[in-house]
C-alpha positions as CSV (number, residue, x, y, z in Angstrom):
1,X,0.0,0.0,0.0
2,X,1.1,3.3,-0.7
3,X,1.5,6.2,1.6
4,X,-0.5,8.8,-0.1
5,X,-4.4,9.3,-0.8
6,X,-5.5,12.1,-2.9
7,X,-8.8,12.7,-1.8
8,X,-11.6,14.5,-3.7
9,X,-14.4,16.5,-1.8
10,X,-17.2,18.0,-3.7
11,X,-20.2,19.9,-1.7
12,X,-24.1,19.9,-2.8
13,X,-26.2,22.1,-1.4
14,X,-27.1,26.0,-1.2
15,X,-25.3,29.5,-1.1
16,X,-25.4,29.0,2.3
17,X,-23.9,25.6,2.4
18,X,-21.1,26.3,-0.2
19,X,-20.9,29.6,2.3
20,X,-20.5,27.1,5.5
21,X,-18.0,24.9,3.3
22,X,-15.6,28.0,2.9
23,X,-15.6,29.0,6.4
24,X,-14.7,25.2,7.2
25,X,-11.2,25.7,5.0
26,X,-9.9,29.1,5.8
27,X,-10.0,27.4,9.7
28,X,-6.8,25.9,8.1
29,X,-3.9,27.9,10.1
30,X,-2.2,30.6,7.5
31,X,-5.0,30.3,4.5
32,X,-5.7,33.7,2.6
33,X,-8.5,33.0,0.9
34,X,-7.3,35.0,-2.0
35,X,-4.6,32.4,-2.4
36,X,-7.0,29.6,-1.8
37,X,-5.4,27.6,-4.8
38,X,-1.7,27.4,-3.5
39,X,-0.4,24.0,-3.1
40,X,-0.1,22.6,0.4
41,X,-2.2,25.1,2.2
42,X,-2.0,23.4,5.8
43,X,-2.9,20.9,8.5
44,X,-6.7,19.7,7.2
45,X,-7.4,18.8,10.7
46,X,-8.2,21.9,11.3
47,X,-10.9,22.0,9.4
48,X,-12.8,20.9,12.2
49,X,-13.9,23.2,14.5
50,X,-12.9,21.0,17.5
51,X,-9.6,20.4,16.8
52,X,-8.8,24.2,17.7
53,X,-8.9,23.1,21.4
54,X,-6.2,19.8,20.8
55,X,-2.7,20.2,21.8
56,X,0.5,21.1,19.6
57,X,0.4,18.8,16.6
58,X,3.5,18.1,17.9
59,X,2.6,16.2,21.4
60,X,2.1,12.7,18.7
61,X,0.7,10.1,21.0
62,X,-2.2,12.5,21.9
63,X,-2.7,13.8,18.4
64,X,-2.0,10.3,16.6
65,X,-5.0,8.9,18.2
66,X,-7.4,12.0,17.3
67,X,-5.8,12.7,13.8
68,X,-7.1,8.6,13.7
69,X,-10.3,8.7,14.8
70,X,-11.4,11.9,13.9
71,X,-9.4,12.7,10.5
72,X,-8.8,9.4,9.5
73,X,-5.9,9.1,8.9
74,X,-2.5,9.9,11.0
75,X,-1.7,13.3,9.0
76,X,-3.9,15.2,6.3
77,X,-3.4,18.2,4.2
78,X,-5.4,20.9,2.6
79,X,-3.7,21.0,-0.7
80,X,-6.4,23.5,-2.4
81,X,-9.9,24.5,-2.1
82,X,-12.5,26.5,-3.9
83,X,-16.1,27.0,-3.7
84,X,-17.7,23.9,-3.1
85,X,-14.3,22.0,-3.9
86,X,-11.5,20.8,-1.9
87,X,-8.6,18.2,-2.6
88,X,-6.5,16.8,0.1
89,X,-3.8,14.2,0.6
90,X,-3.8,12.1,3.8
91,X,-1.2,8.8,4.9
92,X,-2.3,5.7,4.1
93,X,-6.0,6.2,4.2
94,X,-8.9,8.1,2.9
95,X,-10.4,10.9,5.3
96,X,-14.0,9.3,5.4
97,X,-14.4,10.6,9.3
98,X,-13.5,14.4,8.1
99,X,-16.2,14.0,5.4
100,X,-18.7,13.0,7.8
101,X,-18.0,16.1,9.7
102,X,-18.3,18.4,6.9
103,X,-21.4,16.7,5.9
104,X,-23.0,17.6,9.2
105,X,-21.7,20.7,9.4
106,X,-22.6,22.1,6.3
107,X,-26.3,20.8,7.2
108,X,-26.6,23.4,9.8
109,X,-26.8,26.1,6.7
110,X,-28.5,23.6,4.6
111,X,-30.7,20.9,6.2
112,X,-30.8,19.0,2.0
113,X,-26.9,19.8,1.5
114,X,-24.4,16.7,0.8
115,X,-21.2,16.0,-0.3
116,X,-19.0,13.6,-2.1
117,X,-15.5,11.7,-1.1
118,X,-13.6,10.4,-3.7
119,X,-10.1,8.5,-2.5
120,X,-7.7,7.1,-4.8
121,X,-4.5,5.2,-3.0
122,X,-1.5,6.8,-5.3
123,X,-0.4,3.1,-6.6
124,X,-3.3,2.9,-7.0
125,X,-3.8,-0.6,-5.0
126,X,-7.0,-0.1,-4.3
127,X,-9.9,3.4,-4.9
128,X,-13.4,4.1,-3.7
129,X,-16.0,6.8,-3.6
130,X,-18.4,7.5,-0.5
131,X,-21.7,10.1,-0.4
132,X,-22.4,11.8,3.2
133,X,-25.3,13.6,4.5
134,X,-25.8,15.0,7.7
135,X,-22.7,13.6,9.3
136,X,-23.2,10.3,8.0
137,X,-21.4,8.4,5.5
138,X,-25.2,7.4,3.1
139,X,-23.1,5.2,0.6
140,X,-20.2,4.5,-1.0
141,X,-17.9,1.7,-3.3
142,X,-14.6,0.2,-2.9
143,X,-12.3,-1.0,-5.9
144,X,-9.1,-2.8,-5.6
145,X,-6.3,-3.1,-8.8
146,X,-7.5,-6.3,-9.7
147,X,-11.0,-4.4,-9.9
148,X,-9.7,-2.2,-11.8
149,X,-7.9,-4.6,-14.1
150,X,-11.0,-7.2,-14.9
151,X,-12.8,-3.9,-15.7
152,X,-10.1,-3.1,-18.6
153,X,-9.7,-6.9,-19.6
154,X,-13.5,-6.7,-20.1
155,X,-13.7,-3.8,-22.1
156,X,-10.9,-3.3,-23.7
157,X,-11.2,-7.1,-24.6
158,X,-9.9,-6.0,-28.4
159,X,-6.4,-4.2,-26.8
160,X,-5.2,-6.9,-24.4
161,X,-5.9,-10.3,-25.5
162,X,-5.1,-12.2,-22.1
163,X,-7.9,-12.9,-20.0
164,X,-5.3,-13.2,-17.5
165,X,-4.8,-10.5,-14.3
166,X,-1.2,-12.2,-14.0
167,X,0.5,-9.0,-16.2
168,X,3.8,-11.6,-15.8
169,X,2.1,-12.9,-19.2
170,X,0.7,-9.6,-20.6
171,X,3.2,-8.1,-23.8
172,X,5.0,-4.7,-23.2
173,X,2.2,-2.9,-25.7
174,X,-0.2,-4.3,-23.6
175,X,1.1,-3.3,-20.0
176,X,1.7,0.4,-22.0
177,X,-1.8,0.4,-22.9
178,X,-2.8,-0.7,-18.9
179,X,-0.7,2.2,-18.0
180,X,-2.5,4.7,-20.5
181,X,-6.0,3.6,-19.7
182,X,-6.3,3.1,-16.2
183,X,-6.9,6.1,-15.1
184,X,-9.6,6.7,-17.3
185,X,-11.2,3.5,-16.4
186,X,-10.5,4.0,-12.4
187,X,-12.2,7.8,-12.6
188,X,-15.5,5.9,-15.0
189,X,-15.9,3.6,-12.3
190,X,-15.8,5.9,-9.5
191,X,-18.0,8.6,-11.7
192,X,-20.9,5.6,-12.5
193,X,-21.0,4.9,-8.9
194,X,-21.0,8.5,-7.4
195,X,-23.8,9.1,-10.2
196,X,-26.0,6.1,-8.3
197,X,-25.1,7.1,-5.3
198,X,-26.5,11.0,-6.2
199,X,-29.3,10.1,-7.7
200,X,-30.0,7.6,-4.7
201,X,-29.5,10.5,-1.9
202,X,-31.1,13.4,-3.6
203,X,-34.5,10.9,-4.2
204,X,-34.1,10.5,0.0
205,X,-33.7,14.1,0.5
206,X,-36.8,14.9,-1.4
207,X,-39.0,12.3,0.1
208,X,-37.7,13.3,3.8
209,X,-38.3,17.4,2.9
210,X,-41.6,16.0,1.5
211,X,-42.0,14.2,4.6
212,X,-41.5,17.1,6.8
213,X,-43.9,19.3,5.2
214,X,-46.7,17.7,5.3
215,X,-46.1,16.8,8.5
216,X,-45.7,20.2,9.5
């Protein structure tokens, strides 16, 4: 497994949640929001509003455990961040207990808002995508490389003719072209499921506001 996960956040909701979402990233220590897309803004912890009362980063064995349980993962960085956008790169795994936060934080503005994880390990060994909503995680879909490889040997059955995931026995044109297509096919996979997984959450959202009114 590698050591770094890019992971993608993407928010959903009102002026007020994409509002809430921007006040969650300038917490990071030293961000100008004018600069917001400068590389390696800062300790995403911070992003939380709770972490302003944790000790030094420094003081690890206190910190590890948080940064753990809380982040998820043992360090995490704000790389950039725009309205309704941030990308951050964490150790080892993806930050699926940050993204529940921000989920129900943002639904204090926005009672319908949402938002998206996407995670890719950097290898990649394995790469999944999660929907939250109101601090919890409402779905989400896990692919490992030999995922990833069955879904190229099956459609790009014309390109690599072993139905084999032992690459030992590939050619060198056909491990090129697994090197030039998986990316493509990693980010399709991860787009049809988050699609699902959209369609899925904003159908529950409705019913629930639908719900409420007529109960009102």
């Amino acid at each position: 497994m590698a050591n770094h996960v890019s992971n993608y956040i993407s928010v959903y909701g009102n002026d007020a949640a994409l509002e809430a979402f921007m006040t969650i990233c300038n917490r990071v220590p030293d961000t100008d929001p004018d600069a917001a897309q400068s590389y390696n803004i800062g300790d995403a912890s911070y992003m939380r509003k709770d972490r302003l009362d944790m000790p030094d980063a420094n003081e690890h064995n206190y910190n590890y455990e948080y940064y753990i349980n809380e982040v998820g993962a043992k360090w995490a960085d704000l790389n950039e961040y725009d309205e309704g956008y941030a990308m951050l790169t964490s150790a080892w795994g993806g930050l699926i207990p940050l993204a529940a936060y921000i989920s129900e934080e943002i639904a204090e503005a926005d009672p319908n808002s949402y938002i998206t994880l996407t995670c890719e390990d950097e290898m990649p060994n394995w790469f999944s995508v999660h929907a939250f909503h109101r601090g919890e995680q409402y779905d989400y879909a896990e692919w490992e490389w030999d995922d990833l490889v069955n879904s190229i040997l099956d459609n790009y059955s014309d390109k690599i003719a072993p139905k084999t995931q032992d690459i030992d026995d590939w050619t060198e044109e056909e491990i090129d072209f697994l090197a030039d297509v998986q990316y493509e096919e990693m980010q399709e996979l991860q787009d049809n499921a988050l699609n699902g997984m959209r369609q899925a959450l904003e159908y529950d959202i409705e019913q629930m506001a639908n719900a409420h009114t007529v109960g009102c």
